[in-house]
KEMI-596320 format. One record per residue: residue in one letter; y, z, x of N, C-alpha, C in turn; residue number from 1. Coordinates in steps of 0.05 Angstrom, whole numbers. Layout:
BEGIN
   aa       ny       nz       nx      cay      caz      cax       cy       cz       cx     i
    a        Y        Z        X        Y        Z        X        Y        Z        X   NUM
...
// end
This chain:
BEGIN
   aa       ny       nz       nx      cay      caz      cax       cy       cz       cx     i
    x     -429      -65    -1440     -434      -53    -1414     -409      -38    -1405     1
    x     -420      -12    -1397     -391        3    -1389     -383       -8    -1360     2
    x     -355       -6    -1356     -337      -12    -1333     -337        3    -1316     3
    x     -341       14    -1293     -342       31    -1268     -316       28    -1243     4
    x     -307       40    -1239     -286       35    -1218     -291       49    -1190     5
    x     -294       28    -1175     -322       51    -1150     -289       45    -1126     6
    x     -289       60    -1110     -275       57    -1083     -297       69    -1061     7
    x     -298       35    -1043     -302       48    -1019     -298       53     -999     8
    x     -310       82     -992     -309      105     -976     -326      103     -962     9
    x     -332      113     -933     -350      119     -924     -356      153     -924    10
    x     -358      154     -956     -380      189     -957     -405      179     -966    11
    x     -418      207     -956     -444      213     -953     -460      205     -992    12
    x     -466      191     -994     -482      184    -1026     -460      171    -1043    13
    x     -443      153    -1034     -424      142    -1039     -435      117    -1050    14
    x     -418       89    -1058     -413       64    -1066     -426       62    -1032    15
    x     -418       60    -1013     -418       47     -981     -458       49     -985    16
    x     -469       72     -990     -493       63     -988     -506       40    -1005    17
    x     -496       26    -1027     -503       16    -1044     -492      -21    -1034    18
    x     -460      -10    -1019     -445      -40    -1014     -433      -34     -991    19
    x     -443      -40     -967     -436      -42     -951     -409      -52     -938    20
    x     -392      -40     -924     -369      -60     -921     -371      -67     -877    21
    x     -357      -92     -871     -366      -94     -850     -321     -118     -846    22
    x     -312     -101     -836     -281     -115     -821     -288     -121     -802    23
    x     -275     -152     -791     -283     -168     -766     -263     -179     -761    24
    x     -243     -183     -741     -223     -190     -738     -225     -208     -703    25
    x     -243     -237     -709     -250     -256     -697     -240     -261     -675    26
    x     -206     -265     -672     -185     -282     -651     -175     -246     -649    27
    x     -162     -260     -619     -139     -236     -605     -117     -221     -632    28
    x     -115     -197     -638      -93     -185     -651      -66     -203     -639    29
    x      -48     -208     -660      -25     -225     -638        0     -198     -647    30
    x       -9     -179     -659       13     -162     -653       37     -164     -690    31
    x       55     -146     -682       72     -139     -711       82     -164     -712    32
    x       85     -169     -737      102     -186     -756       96     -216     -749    33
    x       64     -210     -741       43     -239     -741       26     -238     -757    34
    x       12     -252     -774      -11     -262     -794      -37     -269     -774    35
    x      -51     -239     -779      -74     -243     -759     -103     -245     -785    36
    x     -113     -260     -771     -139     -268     -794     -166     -250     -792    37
    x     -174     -241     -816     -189     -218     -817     -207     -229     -829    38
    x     -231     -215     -835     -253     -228     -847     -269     -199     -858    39
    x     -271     -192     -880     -280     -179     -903     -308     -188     -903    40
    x     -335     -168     -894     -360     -176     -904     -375     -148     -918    41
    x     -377     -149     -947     -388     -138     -957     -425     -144     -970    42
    x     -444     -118     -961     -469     -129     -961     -476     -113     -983    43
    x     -485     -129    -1001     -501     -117    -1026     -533     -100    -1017    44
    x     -528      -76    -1016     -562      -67    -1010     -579      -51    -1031    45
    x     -568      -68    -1056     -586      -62    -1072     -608      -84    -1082    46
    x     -618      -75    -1114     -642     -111    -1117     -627     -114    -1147    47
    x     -602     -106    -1145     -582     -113    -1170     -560     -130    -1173    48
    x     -553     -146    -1181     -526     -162    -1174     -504     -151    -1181    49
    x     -474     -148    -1158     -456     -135    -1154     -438     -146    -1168    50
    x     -426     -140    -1187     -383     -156    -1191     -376     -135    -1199    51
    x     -347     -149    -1193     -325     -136    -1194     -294     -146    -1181    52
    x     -278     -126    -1192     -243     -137    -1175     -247     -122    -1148    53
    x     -241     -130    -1125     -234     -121    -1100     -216     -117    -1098    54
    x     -209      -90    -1090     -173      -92    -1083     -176      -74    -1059    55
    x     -151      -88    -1040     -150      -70    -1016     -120      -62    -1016    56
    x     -111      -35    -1010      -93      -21    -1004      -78      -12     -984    57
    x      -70      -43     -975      -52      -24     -935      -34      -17     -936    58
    x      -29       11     -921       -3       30     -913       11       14     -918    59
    x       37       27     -925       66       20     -939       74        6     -917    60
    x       87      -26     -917       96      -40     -908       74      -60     -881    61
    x       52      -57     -889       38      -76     -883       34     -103     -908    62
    x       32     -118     -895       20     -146     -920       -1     -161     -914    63
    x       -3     -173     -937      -38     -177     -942      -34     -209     -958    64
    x      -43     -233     -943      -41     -256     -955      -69     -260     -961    65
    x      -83     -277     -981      -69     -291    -1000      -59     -268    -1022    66
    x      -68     -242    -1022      -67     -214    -1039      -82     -199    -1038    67
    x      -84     -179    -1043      -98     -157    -1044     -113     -149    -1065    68
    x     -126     -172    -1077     -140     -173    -1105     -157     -195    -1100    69
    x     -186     -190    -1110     -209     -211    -1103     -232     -209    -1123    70
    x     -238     -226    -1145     -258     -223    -1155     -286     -226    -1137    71
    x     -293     -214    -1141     -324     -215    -1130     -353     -206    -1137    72
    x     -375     -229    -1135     -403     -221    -1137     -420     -219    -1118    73
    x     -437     -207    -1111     -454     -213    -1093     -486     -205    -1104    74
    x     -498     -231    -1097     -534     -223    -1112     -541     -213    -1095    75
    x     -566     -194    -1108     -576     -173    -1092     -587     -181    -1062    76
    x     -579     -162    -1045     -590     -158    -1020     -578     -183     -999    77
    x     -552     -189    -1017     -544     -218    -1002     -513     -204     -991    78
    x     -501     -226     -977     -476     -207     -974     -441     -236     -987    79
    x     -423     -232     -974     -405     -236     -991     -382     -240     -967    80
    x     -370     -257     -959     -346     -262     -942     -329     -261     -950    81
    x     -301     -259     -954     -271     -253     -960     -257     -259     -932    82
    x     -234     -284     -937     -230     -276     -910     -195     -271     -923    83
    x     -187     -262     -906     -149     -254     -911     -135     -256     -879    84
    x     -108     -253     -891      -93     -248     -865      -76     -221     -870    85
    x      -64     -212     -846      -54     -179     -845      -31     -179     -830    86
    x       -9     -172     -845       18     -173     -817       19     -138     -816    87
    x       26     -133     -797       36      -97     -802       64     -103     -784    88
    x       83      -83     -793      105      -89     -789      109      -78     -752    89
    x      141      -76     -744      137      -75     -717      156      -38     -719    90
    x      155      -28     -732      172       -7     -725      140       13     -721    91
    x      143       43     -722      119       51     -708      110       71     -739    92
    x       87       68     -743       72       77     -759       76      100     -757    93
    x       81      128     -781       83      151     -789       44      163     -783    94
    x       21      155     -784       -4      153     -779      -16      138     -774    95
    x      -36      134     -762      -52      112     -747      -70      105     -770    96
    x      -75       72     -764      -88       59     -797     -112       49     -772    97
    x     -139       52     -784     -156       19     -776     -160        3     -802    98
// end
């Protein structure tokens, strides 16, 4: 079976129609150079089962515990939790990130 390397985007006939992604960030932001807890929900909307490596990529000098690498499956039409934490630093961002 061939290997695919999808990133998602939200364009128009993209991976996002197929896998939904949904960031939730539960408790109060506590601000730079705090470990705020995020929660990653990706929804499978196909009638196919999903895997793959997850990797997420934040602007230079943010961090990402436990890592920024996540195996993941999700059966069809079901969805998939990830949860992480996110520090971003305190000096002021060169562009605005969500």
């Amino acid at each position: 079976m061939e290997s695919k390397r999808h990133i998602v985007k939200p364009l128009e006939g993209g991976i996002v129609d197929r896998i939904s992604p949904l960031l939730k960030c539960e408790k109060p932001f506590l601000g730079p150079d705090s470990f705020n807890e995020l929660n990653l929900i990706l929804q499978n909307n196909t009638d196919e089962r999903f895997e793959g490596l997850l990797e997420i990529t934040p602007p230079y000098g943010w961090t990402l515990e436990p890592g920024n690498s996540l195996m993941i499956a999700i059966r069809p039409q079901k969805f998939v939790l990830a949860e992480f934490y996110l520090s971003v630093p305190t000096g002021p961002l060169e562009t605005s990130h969500f």
